[in-house]
N, C-alpha and C positions, 0 to 999 in steps of 0.2 A: 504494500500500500504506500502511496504518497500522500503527502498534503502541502498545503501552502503554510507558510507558518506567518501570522499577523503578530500584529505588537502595535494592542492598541493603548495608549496612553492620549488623553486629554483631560485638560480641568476639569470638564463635566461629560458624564458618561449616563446614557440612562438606557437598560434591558428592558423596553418594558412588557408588561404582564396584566392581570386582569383590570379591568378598571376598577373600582368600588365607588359607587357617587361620584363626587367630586374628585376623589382623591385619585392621580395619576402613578401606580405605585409602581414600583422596576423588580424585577429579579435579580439573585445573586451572581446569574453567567449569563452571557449572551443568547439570544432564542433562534432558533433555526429559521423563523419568516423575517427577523431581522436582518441577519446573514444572508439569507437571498434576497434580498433588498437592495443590502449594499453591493452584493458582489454586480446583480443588474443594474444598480445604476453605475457603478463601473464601466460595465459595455454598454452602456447609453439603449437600454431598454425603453417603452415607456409601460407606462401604467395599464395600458389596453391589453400588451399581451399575454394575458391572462394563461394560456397552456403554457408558454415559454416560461414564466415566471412555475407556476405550479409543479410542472415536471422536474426546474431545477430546486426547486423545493425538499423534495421527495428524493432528490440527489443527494442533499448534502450530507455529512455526516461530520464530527465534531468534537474536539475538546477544549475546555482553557482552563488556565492556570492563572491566579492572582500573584503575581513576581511583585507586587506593594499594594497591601491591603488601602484601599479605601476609605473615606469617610461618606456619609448620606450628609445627604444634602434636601430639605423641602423650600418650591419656590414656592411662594405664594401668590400669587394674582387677581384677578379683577374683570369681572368682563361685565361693559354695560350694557345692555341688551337694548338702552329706550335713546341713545345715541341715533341721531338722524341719520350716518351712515349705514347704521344698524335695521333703518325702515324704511329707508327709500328703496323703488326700484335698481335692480341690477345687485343689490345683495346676493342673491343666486342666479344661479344658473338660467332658470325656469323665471327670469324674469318679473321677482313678485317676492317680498320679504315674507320669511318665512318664521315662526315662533311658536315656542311648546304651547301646547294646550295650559288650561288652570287660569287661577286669578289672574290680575292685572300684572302683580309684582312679581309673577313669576313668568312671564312673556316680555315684560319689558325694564326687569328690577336688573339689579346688578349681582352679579353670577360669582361667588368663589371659586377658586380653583387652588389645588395643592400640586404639584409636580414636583417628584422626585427623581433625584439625580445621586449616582454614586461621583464622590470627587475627589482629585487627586490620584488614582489609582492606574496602576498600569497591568495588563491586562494580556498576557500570550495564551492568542486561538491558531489550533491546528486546526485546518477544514478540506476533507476529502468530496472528491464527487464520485458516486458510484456508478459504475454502468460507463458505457463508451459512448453516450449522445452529446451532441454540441450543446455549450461548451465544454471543452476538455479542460483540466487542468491547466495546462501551459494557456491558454486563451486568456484565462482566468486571473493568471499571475500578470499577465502583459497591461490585462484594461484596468487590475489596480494600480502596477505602477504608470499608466498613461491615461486617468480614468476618465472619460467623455464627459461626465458632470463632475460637479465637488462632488467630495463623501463626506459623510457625520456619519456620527456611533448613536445610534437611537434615533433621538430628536434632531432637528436642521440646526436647531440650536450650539449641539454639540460638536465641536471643531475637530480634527485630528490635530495633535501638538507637534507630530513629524510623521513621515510616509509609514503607510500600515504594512508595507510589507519589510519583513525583515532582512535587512542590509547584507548579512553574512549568511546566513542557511535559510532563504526562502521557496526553497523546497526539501523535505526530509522524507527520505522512507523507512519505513519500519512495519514491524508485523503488523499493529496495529495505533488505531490514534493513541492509544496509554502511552505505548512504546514510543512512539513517534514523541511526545510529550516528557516522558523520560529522556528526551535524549538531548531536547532543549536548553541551552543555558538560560539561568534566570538570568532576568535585569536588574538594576536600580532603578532608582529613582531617575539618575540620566544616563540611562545607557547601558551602562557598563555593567559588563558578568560578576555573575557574586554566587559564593555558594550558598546551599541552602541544605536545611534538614528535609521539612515536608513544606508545603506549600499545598493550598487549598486547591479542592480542582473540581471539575466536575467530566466527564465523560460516556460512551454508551455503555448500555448495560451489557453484563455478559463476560466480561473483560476482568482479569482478575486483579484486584485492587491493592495495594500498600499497607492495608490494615484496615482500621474501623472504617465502614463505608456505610452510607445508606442509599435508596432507593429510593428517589421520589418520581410523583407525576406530574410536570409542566405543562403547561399551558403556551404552546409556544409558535403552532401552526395558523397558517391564515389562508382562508380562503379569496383566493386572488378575485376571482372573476365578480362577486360580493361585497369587496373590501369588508370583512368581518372577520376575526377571529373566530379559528372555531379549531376543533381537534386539542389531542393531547397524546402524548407519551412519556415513557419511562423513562429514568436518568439517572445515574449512578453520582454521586457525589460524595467528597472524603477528603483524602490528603493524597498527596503524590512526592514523590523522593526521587531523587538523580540516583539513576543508573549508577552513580560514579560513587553512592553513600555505604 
């Protein structure tokens, strides 16, 4: 197996995950409809195509490793909903301002919002594609390093702090993504290799782990042609150790 090896660091990073209400909350590792995301806006996809994006979807496959643990971070926000921009035609699409059902203050009051963002953290994902359909690997590595749009990690909001693919080994193979991840140098904070005991990870299931692991179920798939989240699978998460400990 190959993978690409990313190295994603910037100030604000956000995985995100279910919504609840208002609150925008993220997960602890990057999510597989995120990752087909960026890697299609990489090769300057659009949003229409819907089997393209879905098939590479169902391709990917995944680890990462936290090389510098993180802080959370909540923005808080504001949305006014009784702003004339807010009511006038050409707010949508269709032509004609659109707003929830309910009272007054809830069609036209002002809207909280929480969005969460992990910060500071730097972040190495291995990412395989399975199967031999375009794109292949090598296509893959080229549209991040030459990417047709910008890329962000989550949100637009979220800048990359230096090129997501890794400088020195951006491609590795190994039996599997564990392996492949084992084989990884950590980073610091800027750059530079450093040893490490374990290191938080997560990876697929199946895969035999470093020690205490557990099994959870993500919420991580998205139905392209819908724009909705929807699906879920399994994920192995725990610690991970260099090959070299």
């Amino acid at each position: 197996m190959k993978a690409l090896i990313l190295r994603l660091d910037a100030p604000m990073m956000s995985f995100g995950t279910v919504i609840v209400d208002h609150h925008g909350y993220i997960d602890r590792f990057p999510g597989t409809a995120m990752l087909c995301g960026l890697i299609a806006n990489a090769l300057g996809w659009e949003h229409g195509e819907f089997e393209r994006l879905q098939e590479l979807q169902n391709r990917i496959e995944f680890g990462a490793r936290w090389d510098v643990q993180p802080e959370r971070m909540v923005d808080y926000h504001t949305v006014d909903l009784g702003q004339p921009k807010m009511r006038d035609h050409g707010w949508t699409i269709r032509g004609k301002p659109e707003h929830r059902g309910g009272a007054s203050h809830v069609k036209r009051g002002t809207h909280q919002r929480y969005r969460h963002y992990w910060t500071d953290g730097l972040i190495t994902v291995a990412i395989a594609l399975k199967g031999d359909a375009a794109p292949d690997l090598d296509a893959v590595r080229r549209a991040i390093c030459r990417p047709v749009r910008p890329l962000f990690i989550g949100r637009k909001t979220c800048l990359p702090s230096r090129p997501l693919l890794d400088p020195k080994m951006p491609v590795v193979e190994g039996e599997d993504i564990l392996d492949i991840l084992r084989q990884v140098p950590a980073w610091d904070r800027h750059g530079n290799t450093r040893l490490y005991d374990a290191l938080v990870a997560c990876w697929p299931t199946g895969l035999e782990a470093d020690g205490r692991a557990m099994i959870r179920r993500v919420f991580d798939l998205r139905d392209w042609a819908n724009g909705i989240p929807v699906g879920s699978r399994w994920q192995t998460e725990g610690v991970i150790r260099s090959e070299n400990q």
